[in-house]
N, C-alpha and C positions, 0 to 999 in steps of 0.2 A: 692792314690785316686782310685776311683772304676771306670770302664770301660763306657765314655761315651755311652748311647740311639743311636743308628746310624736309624738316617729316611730311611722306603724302597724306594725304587725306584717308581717314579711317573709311573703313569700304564691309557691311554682312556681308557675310556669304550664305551662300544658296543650303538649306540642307541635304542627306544625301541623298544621291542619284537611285541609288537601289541598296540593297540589301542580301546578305551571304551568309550561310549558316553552316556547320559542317557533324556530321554526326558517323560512327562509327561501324562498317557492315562485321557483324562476327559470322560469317559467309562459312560454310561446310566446306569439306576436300571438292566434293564436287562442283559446286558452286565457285571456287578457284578458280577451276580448270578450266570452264566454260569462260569464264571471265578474262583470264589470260589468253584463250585462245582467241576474242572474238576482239579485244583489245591489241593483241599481237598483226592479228590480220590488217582493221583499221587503221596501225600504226603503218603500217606498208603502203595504204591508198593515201596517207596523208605527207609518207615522206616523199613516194610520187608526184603526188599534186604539187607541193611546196617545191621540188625540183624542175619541175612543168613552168612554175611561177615566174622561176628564178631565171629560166634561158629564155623567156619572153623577156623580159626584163620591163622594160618601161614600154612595148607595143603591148599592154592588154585594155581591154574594155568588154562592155556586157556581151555579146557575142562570143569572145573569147571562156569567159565568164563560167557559161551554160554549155558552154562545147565541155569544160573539164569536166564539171556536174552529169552530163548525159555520158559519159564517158565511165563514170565511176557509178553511174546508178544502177548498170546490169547488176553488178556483182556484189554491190550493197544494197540499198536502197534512193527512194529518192531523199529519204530524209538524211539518212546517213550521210549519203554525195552532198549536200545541204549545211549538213554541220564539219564535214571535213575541209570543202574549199572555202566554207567560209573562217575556219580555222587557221587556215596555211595563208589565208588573204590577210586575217589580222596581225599574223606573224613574218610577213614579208613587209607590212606596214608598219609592225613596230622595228622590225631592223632596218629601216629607212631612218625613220625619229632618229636609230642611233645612228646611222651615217651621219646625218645633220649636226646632230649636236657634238658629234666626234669632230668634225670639219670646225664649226665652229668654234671651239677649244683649239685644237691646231692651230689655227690663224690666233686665236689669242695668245697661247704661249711662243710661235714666232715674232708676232708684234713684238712680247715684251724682251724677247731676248736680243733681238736686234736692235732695242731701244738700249738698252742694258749694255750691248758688245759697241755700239756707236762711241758711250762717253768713254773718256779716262779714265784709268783702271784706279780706283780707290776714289773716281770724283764724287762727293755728296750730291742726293737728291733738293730738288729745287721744286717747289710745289707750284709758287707761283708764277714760277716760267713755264712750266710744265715739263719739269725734265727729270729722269728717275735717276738713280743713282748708278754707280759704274761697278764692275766688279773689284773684286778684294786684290787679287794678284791675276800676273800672268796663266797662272796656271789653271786657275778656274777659270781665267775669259779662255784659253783654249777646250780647254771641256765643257764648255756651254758654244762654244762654235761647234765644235762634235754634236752634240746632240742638237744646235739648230740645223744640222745638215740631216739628222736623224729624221727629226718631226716635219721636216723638208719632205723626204721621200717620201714618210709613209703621209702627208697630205695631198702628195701627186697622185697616188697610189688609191686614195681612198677619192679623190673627185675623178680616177677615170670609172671605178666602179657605180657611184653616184650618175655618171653622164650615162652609162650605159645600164641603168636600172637593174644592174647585179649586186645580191645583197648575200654574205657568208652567214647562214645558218646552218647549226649542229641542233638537228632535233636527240634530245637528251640529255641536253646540256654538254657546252664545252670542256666544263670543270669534270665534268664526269669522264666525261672521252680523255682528258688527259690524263684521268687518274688512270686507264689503261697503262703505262708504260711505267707507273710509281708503286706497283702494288705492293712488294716488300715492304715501304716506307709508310703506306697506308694501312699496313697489316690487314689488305684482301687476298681473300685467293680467287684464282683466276675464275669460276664458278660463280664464286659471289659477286664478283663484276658484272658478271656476266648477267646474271639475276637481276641487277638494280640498271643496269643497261638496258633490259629488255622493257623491264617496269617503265622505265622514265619514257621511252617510245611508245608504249601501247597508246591510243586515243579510244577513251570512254566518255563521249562526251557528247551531250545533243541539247538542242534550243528548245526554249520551251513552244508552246503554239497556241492561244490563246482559242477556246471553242472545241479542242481537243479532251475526250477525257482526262481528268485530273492536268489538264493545262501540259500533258506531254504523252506526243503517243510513240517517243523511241524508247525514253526510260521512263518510267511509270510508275511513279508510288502512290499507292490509294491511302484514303485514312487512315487505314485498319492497319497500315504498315507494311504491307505487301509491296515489293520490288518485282519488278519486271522489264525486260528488255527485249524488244526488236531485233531479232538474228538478222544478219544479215542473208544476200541471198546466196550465198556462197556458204555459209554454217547452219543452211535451218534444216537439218540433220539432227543438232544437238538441240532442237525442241522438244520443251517438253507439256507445252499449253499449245492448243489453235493460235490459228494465222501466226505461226511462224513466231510463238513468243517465249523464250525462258524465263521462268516463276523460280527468283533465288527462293532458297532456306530461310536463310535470315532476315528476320524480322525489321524493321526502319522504324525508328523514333527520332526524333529532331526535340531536344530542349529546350536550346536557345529559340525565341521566337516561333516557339510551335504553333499559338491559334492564329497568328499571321500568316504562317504556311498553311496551314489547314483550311483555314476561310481563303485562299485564292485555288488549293486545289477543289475544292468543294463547288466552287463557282468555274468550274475548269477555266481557268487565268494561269498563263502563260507561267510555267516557272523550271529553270533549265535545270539541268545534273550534271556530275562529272562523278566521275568513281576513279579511285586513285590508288594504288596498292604503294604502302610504307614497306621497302623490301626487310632496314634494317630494322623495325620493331616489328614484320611480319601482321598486319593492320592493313584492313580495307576502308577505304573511307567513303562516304558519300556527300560530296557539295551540293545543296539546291541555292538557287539563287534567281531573285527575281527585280523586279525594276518598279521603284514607288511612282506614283501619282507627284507630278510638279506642285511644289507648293510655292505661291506667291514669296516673295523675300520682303521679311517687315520694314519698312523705314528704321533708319537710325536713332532717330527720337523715340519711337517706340519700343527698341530693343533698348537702349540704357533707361524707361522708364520707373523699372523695380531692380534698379541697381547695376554692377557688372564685378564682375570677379578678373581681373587684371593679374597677369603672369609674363614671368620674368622667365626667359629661360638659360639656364646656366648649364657648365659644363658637366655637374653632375645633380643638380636638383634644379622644383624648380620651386619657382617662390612666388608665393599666392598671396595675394591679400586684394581684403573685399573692399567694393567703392560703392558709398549711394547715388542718387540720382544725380548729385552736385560732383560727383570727383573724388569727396574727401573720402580718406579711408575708414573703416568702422573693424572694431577690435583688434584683433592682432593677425599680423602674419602668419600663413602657414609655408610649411616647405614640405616637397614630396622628393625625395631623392631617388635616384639611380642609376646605374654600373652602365655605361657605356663600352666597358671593354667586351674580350669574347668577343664570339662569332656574331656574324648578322643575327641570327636569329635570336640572340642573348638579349641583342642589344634592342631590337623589334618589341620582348618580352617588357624588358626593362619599362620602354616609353608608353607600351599599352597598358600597366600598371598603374603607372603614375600618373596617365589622363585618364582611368579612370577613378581614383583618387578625388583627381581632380574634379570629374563629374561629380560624386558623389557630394563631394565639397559643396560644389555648386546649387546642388538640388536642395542638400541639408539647409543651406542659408536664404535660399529664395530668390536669389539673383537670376534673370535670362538671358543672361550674355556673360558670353567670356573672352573679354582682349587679352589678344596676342601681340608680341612686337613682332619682327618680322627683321633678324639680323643680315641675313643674304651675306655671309663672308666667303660667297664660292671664290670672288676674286682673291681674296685677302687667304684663303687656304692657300692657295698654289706656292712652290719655291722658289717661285719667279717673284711674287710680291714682298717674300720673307726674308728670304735668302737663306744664309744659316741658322736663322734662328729658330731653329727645330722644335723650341720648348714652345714657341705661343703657335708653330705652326700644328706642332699635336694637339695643344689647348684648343684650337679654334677646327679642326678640324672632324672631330667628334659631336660639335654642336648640334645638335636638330634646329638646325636655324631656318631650312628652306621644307620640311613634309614631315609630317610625322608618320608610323605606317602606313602604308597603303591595304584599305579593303582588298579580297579577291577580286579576281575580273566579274563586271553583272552582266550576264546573258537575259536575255528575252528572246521571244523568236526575232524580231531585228533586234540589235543591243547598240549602245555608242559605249564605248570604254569608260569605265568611270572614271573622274579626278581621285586621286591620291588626297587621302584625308582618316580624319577618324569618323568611323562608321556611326557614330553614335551621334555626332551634329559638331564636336567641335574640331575644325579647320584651321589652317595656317595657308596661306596665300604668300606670294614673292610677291614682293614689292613696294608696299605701304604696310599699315597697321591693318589687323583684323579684327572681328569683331562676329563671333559667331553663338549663336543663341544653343544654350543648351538644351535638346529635345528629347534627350534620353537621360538614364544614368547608369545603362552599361554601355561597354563598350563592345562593339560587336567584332 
């Protein structure tokens, strides 16, 4: 018999990184205006920069760096030059990640198909020889040569881009620029394309600056709820305060975690913004977001001390039941279900639901930790590992088996990208079991 699967070692995880909140601008006609115009402009020096980035390719460094900054500072500012390259730097950095991880899928599904077009057409898999199984007929083994000559090219295709530090970015999203040529089928008109194209390129967005007033001096909200922004030096025409600043209409409330934000702007502590304009619900939005204080990670003995809450997670619920300090289970199971179909964001809603559910769960019983398993069937999704069998390959491919939502991005004046987790303290990690303490009981 073949070598049982040994489970790794249960591992806490860290709580989070930082913290994101989002609250609503009901902004005047004019207050629009300003804001799409100064948003429109920024969007120009960033899709510049980002293009700047991209023909440097893999020759930049700090020198380079501060040449684009002093270059974009005449005509914004320094702060602005500041938050734009360092915006276009994150997003040439994240479409690197996805080179990487695109390349390495490629080579994974060539491996498997060449492992796959090797044996005899109908031969069984052999585990312990280590041999996969062949395909069905002739007729699939030449349509999986086709396409291993497909994932061929575009992997030659994708390491010369890689070698040469060129990375394909659509600021506005690609999905958007495609819907250009589908508008009938989208039921846009050419107008309202054109509208949510603009919106999705504007850049309203600055770091926070710790020892600044109220912890940001490009957008600014005071206690009192007052907004204000930093014209650039190219629009401070449309001033309507000293040194150059536009005082929105609209008033700023934050619900979620308000005396959190309030006690760091109060103490001016860093805390960044982004303003965001919703074309099709016609909604201005304002994100602050700030970065917590590192908190030590408990020992493991100390987090299963008063218990832990154990979950199961399934295709469409998930399944809970509580454990004392020994393992053994105490009353009965619970389940929290939901709908993984529909769009990303249905599905996003769905699972921030049901962990918080689950938090509440958690708090309601008194337990400080909540284990996760940790399925990881990335391999075991593909069609390469399935083959036809479409039924367990949909079953398994819908799991949240590897991240549950991911928080927004957290800015600081420097920031590090946060990990991908739930905002509220409980996590799911690849690889082993998890074991993360609950520190909230919403979910942010």
């Amino acid at each position: 018999m073949g070598e049982l699967r040994k489970p790794a070692a249960p591992f806490v995880v860290s709580g989070p990184a930082g913290v994101s909140v989002r609250t609503r601008l009901r902004v005047s006609a004019a207050d629009a205006a300003v804001l799409t115009e100064v948003g429109s402009f920024l969007g120009s020096l960033a899709a510049g920069d980002l293009a700047g980035i991209s023909r440097q390719g893999r020759d930049r460094d700090a020198p380079s760096w501060a040449a684009r900054k002093r270059a974009l500072t005449g005509s914004s500012s320094a702060r602005w030059a500041g938050s734009v390259t360092k915006a276009t730097q994150d997003q040439w950095a994240l479409a690197r990640r996805g080179q990487a991880a695109e390349m390495a899928w490629l080579r994974g599904q060539i491996a498997r198909i060449e492992a796959r077009l090797s044996r005899p057409l109908g031969a069984k898999a052999d585990k312990r020889a280590g041999l996969v199984r062949g395909y069905a007929g002739r007729a699939e083994w030449h349509a999986k040569s086709r396409r291993l000559s497909a994932l061929q090219d575009r992997l030659a295709a994708l390491e010369g881009d890689w070698a040469a530090g060129r990375v394909r970015v659509v600021r506005g999203g690609k999905k958007l620029a495609r819907l250009r040529h589908h508008l009938d089928e989208a039921g846009l008109s050419r107008q309202a394309w054109q509208e949510r194209w603009q919106a999705a390129r504007m850049f309203l967005a600055a770091d926070g600056e710790s020892g600044k007033r109220c912890g940001n001096e490009t957008i600014r909200v005071t206690d009192t709820g007052q907004l204000s922004i930093r014209l650039p030096a190219a629009l401070t025409h449309m001033a309507n305060a000293p040194h150059g600043r536009y005082v929105l209409d609209a008033m700023t409330a934050f619900t979620h975690r308000s005396e959190e934000w309030r006690d760091r702007i109060v103490a001016d502590r860093a805390v960044a913004y982004r303003i965001h304009h919703d074309v099709p619900r016609g909604r201005w939005y304002l994100t602050a977001s700030w970065q917590r204080a590192v908190v030590p990670t408990l020992p493991l003995e100390a987090v299963l001390a008063r218990g832990v809450v154990a979950v199961d997670m399934n295709d469409d619920h998930l399944a809970v039941w509580r454990l004392d300090a020994h393992g053994n289970p105490v009353g009965r199971p619970r389940r929290f279900a939901y709908d993984l179909s529909g769009s990303a964001r249905h599905r996003d809603a769905q699972l921030r639901h049901a962990l918080t559910r689950l938090l509440h769960f958690t708090r309601r019983h008194g337990a400080a930790a909540i284990a996760v398993e940790d399925l990881d069937f990335t391999d075991g999704a593909g069609r390469e590992q399935f083959g036809r069998n479409k039924g367990f390959r949909r079953l398994v491919s819908p799991l949240p088996d590897r991240e549950v939502p991911s928080a927004p991005r957290l800015d600081g004046r420097r920031t590090e990208r946060g990990h991908r987790g739930c905002g509220s303290g409980a996590h799911v990690a690849v690889g082993r079991p998890v074991l993360a303490a609950a520190t909230d009981d919403r979910h942010s």
